[in-house]
C-alpha positions in Angstrom: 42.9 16.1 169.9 40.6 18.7 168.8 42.1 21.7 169.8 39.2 24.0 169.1 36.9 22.1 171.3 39.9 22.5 174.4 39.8 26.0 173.8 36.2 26.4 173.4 34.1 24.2 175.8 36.9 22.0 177.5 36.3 19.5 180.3 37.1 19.9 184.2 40.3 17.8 183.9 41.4 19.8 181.0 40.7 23.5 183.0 43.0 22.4 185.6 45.7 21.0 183.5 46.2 24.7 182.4 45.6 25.8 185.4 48.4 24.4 187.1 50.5 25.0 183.9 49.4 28.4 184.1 50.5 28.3 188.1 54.1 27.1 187.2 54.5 29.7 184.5 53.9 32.4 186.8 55.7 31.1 189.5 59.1 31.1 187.3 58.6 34.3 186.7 58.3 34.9 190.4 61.7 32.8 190.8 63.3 34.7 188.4 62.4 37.8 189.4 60.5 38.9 186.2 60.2 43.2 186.0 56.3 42.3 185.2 55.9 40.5 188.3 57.6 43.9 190.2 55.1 45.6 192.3 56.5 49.0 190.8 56.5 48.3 187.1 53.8 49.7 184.7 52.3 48.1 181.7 52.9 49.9 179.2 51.2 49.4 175.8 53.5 49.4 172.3 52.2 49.2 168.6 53.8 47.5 165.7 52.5 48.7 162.5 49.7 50.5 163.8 48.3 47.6 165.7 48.0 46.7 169.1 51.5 44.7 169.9 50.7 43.9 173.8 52.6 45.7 176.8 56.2 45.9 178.2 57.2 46.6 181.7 57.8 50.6 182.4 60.1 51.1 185.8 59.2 53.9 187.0 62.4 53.6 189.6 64.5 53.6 186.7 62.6 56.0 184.3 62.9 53.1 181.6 60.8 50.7 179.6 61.8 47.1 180.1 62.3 45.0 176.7 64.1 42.4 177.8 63.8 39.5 180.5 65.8 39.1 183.6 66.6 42.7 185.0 64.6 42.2 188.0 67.3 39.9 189.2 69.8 42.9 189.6 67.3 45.4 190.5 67.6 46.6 194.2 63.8 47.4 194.0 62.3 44.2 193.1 59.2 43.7 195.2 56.5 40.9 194.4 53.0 42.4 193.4 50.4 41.1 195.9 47.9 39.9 193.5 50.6 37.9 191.6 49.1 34.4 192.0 45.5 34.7 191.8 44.9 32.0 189.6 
């Protein structure tokens, strides 16, 4: 499979595929109670030798920047965002 021509100009069957794919990513982290999925947490950029790295999860309940993945399950706090599945 040509996986420049999927990413580039891919077919209706193919846009769904990762759209459900997409769907039942997201909805584990809903299940699992992801801190990025928290209606309280902030994204909060990082940089790795001077470039752009991406963005953890800042609480600011518990005044702390999330690196890790499963803390939501303990938190007292956890509340789902409301635009969590817009896909």
């Amino acid at each position: 499979m040509n996986k420049l021509r999927r990413i580039f100009n891919p077919t209706p069957e193919e846009e769904e595929e990762d759209r459900q794919k997409l769907k039942k990513i997201m909805q584990q982290l809903i299940d699992d109670k992801c801190c990025s999925m928290c209606k309280h947490s902030v994204p909060e950029p990082h940089y790795e030798g001077g470039y752009d790295a991406g963005s953890d999860s800042y609480c600011p309940i518990r005044k702390e920047l999330i690196l890790g993945y499963g803390y939501g399950q303990q938190c007292l706090f956890w509340e789902l965002k409301k635009d969590a599945l817009l896909i």
